[in-house]
N, C-alpha and C positions, 0 to 999 in steps of 0.2 A: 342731595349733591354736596358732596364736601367744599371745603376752602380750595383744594388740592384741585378737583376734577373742573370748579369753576374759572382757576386761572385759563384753562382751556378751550371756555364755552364758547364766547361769541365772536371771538376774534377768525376774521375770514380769512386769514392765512392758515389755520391750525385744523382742518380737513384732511384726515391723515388718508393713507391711500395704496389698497395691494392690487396690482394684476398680475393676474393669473393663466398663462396658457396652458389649455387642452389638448393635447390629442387625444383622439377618437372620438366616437359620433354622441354626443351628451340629449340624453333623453330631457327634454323640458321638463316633463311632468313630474318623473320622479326629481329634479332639482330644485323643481318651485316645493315640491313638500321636503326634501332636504333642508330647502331652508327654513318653512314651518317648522320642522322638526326643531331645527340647531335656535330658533325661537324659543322654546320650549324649557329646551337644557340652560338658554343662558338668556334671563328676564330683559335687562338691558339692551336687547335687538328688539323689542317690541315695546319700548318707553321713549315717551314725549316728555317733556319739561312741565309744570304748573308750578306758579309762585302764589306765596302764602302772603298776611298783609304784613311780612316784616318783608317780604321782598326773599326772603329763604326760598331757595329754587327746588324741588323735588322731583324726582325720578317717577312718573306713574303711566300704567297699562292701562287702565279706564278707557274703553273706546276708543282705544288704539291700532288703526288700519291693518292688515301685515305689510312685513318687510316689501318695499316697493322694487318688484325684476322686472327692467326693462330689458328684452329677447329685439334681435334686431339681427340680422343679414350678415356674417361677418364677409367681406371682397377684397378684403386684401391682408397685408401683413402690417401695415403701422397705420390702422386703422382705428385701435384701441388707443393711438396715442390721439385722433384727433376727439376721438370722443371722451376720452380722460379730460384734456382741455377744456369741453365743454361742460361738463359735468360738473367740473372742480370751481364753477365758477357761478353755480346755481343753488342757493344757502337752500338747510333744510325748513322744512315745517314744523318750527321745535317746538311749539303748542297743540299741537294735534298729529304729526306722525313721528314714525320711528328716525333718529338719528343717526339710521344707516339705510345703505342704498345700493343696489347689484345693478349693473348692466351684464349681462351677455349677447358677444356677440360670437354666432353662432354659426359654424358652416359641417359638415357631414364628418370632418375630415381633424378641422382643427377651429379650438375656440377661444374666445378671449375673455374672460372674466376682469370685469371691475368693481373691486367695493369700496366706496367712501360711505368715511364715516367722523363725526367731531368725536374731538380728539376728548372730549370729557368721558365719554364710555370706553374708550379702547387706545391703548396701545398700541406699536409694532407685534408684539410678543401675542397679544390677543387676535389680531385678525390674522396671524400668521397660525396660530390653533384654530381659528375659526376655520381656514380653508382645509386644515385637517378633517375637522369634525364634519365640514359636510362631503368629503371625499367620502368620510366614514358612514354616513348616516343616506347617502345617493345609495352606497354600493349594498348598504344593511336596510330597508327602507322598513321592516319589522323591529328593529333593536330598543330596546327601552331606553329610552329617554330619561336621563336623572338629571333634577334641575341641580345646577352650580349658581347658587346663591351670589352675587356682586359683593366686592365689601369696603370699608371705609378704609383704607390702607392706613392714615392716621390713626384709626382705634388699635391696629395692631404694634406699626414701631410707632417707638416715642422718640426723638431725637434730645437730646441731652442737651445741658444749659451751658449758653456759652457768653461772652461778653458781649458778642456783634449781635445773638439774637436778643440779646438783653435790651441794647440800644437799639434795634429794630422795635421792639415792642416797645418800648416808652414813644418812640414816635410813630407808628403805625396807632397807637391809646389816643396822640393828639390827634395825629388825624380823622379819627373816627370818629373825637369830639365834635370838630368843625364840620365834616361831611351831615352830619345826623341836624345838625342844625338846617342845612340846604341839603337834602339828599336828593340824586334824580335816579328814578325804577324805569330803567330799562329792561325793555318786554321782548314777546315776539318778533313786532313790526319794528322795535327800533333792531333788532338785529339784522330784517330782512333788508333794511333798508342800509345798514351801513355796509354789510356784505354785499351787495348790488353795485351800489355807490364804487365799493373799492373795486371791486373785477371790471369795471364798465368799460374803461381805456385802459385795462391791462390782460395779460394770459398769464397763466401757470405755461413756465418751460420747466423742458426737461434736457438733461445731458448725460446720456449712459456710456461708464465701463462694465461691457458684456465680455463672458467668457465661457468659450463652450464647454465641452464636455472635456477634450482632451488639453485644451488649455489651460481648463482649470484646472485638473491632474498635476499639471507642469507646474503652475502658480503656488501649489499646494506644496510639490516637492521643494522649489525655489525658497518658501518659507518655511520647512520645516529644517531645510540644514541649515538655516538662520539661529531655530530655536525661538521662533515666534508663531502670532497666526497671519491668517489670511489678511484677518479684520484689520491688524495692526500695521499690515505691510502696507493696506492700503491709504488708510489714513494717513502714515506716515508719508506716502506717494503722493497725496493729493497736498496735504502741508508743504514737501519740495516745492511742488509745482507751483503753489500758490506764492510762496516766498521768492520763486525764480520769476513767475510771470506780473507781481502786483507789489513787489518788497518785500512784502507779509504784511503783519496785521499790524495796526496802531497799538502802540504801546500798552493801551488801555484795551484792549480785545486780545493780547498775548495771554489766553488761556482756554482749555478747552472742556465743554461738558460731555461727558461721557453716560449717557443713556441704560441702565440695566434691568436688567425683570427682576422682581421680587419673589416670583410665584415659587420659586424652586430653591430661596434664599432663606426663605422664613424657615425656621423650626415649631412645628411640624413644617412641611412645604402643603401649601393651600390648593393643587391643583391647578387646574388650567380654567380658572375662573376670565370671563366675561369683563372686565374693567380696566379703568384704569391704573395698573399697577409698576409705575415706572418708579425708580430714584434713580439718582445721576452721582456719577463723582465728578468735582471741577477741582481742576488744578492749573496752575501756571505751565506753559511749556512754549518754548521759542527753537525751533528748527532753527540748527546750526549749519549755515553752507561749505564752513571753511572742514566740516568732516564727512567720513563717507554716508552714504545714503540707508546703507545697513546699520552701521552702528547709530545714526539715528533712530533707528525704526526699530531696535529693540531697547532704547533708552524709553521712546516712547512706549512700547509693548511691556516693559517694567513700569511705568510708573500709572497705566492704565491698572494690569493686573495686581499690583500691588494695591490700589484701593478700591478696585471694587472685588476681588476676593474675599476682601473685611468689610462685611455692614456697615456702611458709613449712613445712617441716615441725616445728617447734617443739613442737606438739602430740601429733606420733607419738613425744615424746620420750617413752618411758614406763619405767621402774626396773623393772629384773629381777626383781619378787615372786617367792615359790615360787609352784608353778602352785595350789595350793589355797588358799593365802595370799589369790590374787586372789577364787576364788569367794564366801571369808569374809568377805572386804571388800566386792566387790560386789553379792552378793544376800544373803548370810545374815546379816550383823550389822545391816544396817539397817532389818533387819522385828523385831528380837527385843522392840522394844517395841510396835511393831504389832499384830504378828500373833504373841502367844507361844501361841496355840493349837497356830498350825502343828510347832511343834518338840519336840509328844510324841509324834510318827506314831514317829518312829528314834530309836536307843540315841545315834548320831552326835549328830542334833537335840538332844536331850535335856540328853545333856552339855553341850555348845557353848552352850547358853542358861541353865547353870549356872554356865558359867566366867565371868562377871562379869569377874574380870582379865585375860580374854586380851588379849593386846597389839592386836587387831584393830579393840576396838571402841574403844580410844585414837583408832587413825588413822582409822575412820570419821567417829567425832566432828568430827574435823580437815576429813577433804575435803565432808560437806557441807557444810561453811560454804561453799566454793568453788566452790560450782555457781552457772553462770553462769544470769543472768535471763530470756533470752530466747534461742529458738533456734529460728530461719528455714531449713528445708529447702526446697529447690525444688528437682525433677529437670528441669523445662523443659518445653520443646514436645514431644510424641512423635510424631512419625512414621509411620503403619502404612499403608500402602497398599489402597485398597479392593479387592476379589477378584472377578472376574468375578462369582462367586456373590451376591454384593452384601451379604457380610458384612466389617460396619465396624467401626472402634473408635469411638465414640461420644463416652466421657465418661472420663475417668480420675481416681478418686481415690486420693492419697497418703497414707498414715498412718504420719508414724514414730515410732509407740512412743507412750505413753498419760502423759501429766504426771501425778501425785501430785496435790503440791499449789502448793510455791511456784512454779516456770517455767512460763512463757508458749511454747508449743512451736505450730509450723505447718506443714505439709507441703504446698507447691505443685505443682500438674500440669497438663500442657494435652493436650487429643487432641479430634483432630473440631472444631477450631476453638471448643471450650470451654477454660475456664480458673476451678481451681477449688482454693481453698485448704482444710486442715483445719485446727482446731483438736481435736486430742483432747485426751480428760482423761479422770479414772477419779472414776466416781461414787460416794460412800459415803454416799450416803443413807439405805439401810439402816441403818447404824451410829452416823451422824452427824447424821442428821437433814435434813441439808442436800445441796447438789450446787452444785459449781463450775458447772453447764449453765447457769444464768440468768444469772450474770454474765459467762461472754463469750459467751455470747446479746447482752448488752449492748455489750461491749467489738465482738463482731461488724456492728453496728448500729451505731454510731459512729464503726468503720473507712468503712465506705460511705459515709458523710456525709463522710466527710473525700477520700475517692476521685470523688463528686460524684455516687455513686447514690443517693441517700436514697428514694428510691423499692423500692427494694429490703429496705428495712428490713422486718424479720416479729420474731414472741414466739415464732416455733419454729425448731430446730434446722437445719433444712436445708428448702429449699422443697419 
């Protein structure tokens, strides 16, 4: 496991997430060996986690179960949203099974596919080919099978030397110092336990812009005599809305990361590998109200495509942590005021949320400030060919990863001539009384207005 794919690993927000509807009747059997199969071609659906004694976390297959389908009764139509909820809220078995997970739910007619997965093995880009590959491998159930090797996206770009990563490494060197001196290895059970801890008075919500077929059509023409895309209009819709319904962002969150595959970037392009293969462009950018809504929305669609059309790997520049170092930092110190429940399951836990001075919770301090405001995922158009049998891909939802509290996060997808953004977020109403769902309910509903549906506006989550 790299530096890269561990910032990912234990944090129980970062369970990235596709569904998938069906039409027409899906053979079980042949999809349970579909998925064997796409096992096969891409190693990383069938590895569990082992840590070595420096605490170096490693990818391995050794007596590893298969991919776990749970098949169940589909009854209604937002039925996959109640069991995404539940699902998304049940960590994996990252020492003994696979890091990814299917539910289908299943009816003659029409079905609903779910896969989560940590976000260390897979991207948006990845399980968006995954759902390819087993449309492809359902409907070919003889096709040879070629493995696609996983790869270290580090070994391939190298990001260049700059001043900030200069100064980031002299203190990431000190703090490596002081960690090694008190280091704590968090394992399996302390993951199971702080990801339990967190979901326990909280849900994953969700808030969708759906658009059908001839909508989208519309959507699509609406932004092309702009001379933008889809992606861009939207995001730039949802920044409106966010600036109309909450002022916008705090000064320090006035900037947005922007999400890209790499697979098809690199020279050679690597194929439709299996991993984690993301970089981001971030940049500053503040939606202006006092101008139109369009010439917004191609200021932002300029200053998107103009960096990531150039390789920027800037962002894959990341400081050699120890590898526990990183867990500390990115899932366990920033729940300790959270969730201090969770950290009396383990003797590890325990400690760690007594140590007040470790050096960790210094540089967490530090990199929350530095999260960026808003963050626009879009995997794009998908592809899947309809199958004699006359089973389709219908609808495709993207989910990556569930916001807190302050970022504005989206996940776009299209299939079937639909086109459908998310908005996730994690509900603490239990706890708090409250739920972020009503207000980009609203921010959702002000996007449309500004995209030029306002007939599409509703008080509920998803049509």
């Amino acid at each position: 496991m790299s530096r890269l794919e561990r910032l990912f690993f234990m944090r129980p927000v970062y369970t990235i997430i596709m569904a998938a509807r069906i039409t027409g009747a899906v053979d079980t059997i042949r999809f349970r060996q579909a998925i064997d199969a796409a096992s096969l071609m891409h190693p990383l659906l069938r590895a569990k986690v082992v840590f070595d004694e420096r605490h170096e976390a490693w990818f391995s297959s050794d007596g590893v179960p298969p991919v776990p389908l749970r098949i169940i009764p589909r009854k209604s139509e937002t039925q996959w949203l109640d069991e995404m909820k539940e699902e998304a809220r049940v960590p994996f078995d990252i020492g003994r099974e696979p890091l990814i997970r299917f539910v289908l739910l299943q009816s003659p007619e029409v079905s609903d596919l779910l896969i989560l997965c940590n976000h260390s093995i897979c991207d948006g880009m990845a399980l968006a080919n995954l759902i390819r590959d087993l449309f492809t491998l359902y409907e070919n159930p003889a096709k040879e099978v070629r493995v696609l090797d996983p790869l270290d996206i580090l070994d391939i770009v190298k990001p260049g030397v700059s001043l900030q990563g200069l100064i980031a490494r002299f203190f990431v060197g000190l703090g490596n110092r002081k960690w090694r001196r008190n280091p704590y290895y968090f394992g399996a059970e302390e993951y199971a336990a702080l990801y339990r801890g967190f979901w326990a008075k909280r849900k994953p919500g969700l808030v969708l812009l759906e658009f059908d077929q001839d909508e989208s059509a519309r959507l699509l023409a609406i932004c092309r005599s702009h001379g933008i895309t889809v992606g861009s209009a939207v995001s730039a819709a949802c920044l409106a809305a966010h600036t109309d319904i909450t002022g916008g962002f705090s000064k320090k969150q006035q900037t947005i990361m922007v999400p890209f595959d790499l697979r098809r970037r690199l020279d050679p392009p690597i194929g439709n590998v299996f991993c984690f293969c993301d970089s981001g462009a971030r940049f500053p950018f503040v939606y202006s109200p006092g101008r139109p809504f369009w010439d917004n929305a191609k200021d932002l669609h300029r200053e998107i495509h103009s960096r990531v059309e150039v390789l920027d790997p800037s962002c894959l520049d990341i400081p050699v942590f120890e590898p526990s170092f990183i867990d500390a930092l990115t899932a366990f110190a920033p729940y300790v005021n959270k969730i201090p429940e969770a950290y009396t399951h383990t003797d590890i836990m325990q400690r760690f949320i007594r140590d007040t001075g470790n050096v960790v919770i210094s540089f967490n301090r530090n990199s929350e400030k530095d999260f960026p405001g808003f963050i626009p995922s879009n995997v794009g158009r998908i592809d899947v060919p309809e199958s004699p049998d006359g089973i389709r891909l219908d609808r495709l939802i993207f989910l990556p990863g569930f916001c807190e509290s302050g970022p504005l996060s989206i996940g776009g997808a299209g299939a079937g001539g639909r086109t459908v953004f998310s908005m996730p977020f994690v509900d603490c109403m239990a706890m708090l009384g409250s739920s972020p769902g009503p207000e980009l309910i609203r921010i959702r509903n002000r996007a449309l207005e500004y995209l030029g549906f306002p007939e599409k506006m509703s008080d509920r989550e998803m049509e």
